[in-house]
N, C-alpha and C positions, 0 to 999 in steps of 0.2 A: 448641497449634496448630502448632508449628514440627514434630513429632514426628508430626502427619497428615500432613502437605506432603511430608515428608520418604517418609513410608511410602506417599503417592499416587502418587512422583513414583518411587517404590523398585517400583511395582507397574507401572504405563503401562510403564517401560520393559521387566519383565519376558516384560509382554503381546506389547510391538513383537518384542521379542529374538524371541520364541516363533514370532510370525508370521510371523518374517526365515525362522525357521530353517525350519518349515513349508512354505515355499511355494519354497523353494530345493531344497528333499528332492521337493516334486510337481510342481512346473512346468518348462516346457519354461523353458533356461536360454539357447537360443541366439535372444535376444532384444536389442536395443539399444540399450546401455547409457547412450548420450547421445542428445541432443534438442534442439531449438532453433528455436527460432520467432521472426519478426516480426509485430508486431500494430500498427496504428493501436490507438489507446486514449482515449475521451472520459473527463476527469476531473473528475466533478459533487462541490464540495465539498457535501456537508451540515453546515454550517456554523451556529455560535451564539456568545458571545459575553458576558462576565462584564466591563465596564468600570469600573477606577474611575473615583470625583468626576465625570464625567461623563453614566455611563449609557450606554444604548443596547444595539446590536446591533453585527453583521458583516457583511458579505457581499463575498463572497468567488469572483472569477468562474472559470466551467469552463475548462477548455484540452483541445486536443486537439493529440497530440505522438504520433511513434514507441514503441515499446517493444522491447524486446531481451528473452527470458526465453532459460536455461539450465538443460536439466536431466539430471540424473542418475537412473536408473531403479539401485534397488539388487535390484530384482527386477523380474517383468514386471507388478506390480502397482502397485510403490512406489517413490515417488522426492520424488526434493529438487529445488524448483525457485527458481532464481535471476533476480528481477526487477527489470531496469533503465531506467531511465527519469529523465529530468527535463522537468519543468512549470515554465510564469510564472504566476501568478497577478493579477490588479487585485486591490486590497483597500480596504473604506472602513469608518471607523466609521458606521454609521444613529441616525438616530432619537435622538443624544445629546441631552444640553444645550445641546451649540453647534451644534445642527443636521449636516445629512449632512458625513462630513469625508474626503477623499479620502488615504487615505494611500499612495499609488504603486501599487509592485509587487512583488513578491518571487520569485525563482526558487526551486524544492523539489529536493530529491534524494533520492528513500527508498527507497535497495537496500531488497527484501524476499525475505523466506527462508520458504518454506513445504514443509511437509511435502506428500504428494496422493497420494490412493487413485486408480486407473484402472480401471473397469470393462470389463474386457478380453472377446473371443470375436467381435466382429463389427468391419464397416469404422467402427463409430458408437463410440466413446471416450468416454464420460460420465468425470469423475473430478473430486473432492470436495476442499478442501487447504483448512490452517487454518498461520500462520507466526506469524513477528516481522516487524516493519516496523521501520526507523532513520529518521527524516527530518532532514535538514541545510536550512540555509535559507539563502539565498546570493543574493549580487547586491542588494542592499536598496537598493530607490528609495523614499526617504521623500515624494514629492511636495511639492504647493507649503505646505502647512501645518505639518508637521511638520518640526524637526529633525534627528531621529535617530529610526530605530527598527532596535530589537534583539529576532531571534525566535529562544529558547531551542532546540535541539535537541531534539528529541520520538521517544519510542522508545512503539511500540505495538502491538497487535495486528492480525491482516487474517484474514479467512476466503474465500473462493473455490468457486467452482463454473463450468464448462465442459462443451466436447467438444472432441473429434477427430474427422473424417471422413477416412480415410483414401481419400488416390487412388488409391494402389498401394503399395506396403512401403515406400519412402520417405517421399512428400509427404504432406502431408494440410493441408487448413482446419483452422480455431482459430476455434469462436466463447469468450469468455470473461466472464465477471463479477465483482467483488471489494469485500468492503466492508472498510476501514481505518480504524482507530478511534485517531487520533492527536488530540494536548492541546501546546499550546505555551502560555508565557507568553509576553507581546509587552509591552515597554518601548517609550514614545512619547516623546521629548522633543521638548514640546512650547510652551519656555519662551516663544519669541519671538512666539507667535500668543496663547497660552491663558495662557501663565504658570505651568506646571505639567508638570511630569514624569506621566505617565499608565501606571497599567498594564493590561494584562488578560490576560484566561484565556481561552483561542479553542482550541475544536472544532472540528477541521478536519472530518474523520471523510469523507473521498470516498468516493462509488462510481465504480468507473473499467469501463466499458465498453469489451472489444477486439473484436476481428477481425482475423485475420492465416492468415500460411500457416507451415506449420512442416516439420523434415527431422526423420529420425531417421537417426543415424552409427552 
């Protein structure tokens, strides 16, 4: 198995290499190079929920916040884009043993990094991107029931799809879409209510809907 991976991962790039070099040798190259966009961004967790001794569910409320993305075009097809943002979320356990259980809030942080094709030739920009996500969890309000809670760092995948409307060579609209398939474990100490230290396995997994306006440098 390690020896496929190896040879999958020995091929994709030989493919990317191939299409770097391709499209460098036929396309017009006086294109620009940088990017950057602001977006409002709605962020719907689809959210689920493995609790022990207890049971139940999650849920896990939307937020809607800024966005900052960053990109780098290495051709006038292909580029890396750089997305940042932070979220709060509310969070409760459902439907456990001990009934609905509020446990505060939590703030997110998950630079993500994704590749993205751009279907280039008119003012309409369609372009397709697949990355890595990091998420950091920060700021923990454990609400009125619980003690403590600690949520593990989560590293995951995100896929995407978009456009660009260009106004003119510069500006252009951003509508955006992305799904992020992120897993944290969640530690609950919860001795002084429940009696018991609690853990779980919580699917974040959002989809985060934007819209914004973007340059190109």
């Amino acid at each position: 198995m390690k020896n496929v991976i190896i040879s999958a991962f020995v091929l994709l790039s030989s493919i990317f290499n191939f299409t770097f070099a391709q499209e460098n040798t036929s396309s017009n190259t006086n294109f620009s190079k940088w990017q950057f966009r602001l977006r409002g961004i709605l962020v719907s967790p689809d959210e689920s929920a493995t609790i022990d001794a207890i049971g139940g569910d999650v849920d896990i409320s939307s937020a809607f916040v800024p966005e900052l993305d960053i990109s780098y075009f290495f051709t006038e097809n292909w580029s890396a884009e750089l997305i940042l943002a932070t979220t709060k979320h509310d969070v409760k356990a459902v439907n456990t043993a001990a009934g609905d259980i509020d446990l505060g809030d939590v703030w997110l942080l998950p630079p993500t990094l994704l590749g993205q094709y751009h279907f280039t030739g008119s003012d309409f920009v369609p372009y397709l991107g697949a990355g890595i996500n990091l998420t950091l969890f920060y700021g923990e309000d454990e609400g009125p029931v619980a003690d403590d809670i600690d949520y593990d760092t989560a590293v995951g995948f995100a896929v995407q799809g978009g456009f660009d409307y260009m106004l003119n060579d510069k500006w252009f609209l951003n509508l955006d879409v992305k799904k992020m398939f992120l897993n944290t474990d969640a530690t609950i100490n919860a001795t002084t209510a429940l009696g018991a230290t609690v853990g779980a396995d919580v699917d974040i997994n959002p989809w985060i809907f934007g819209f914004g306006v973007g340059v190109k440098l």
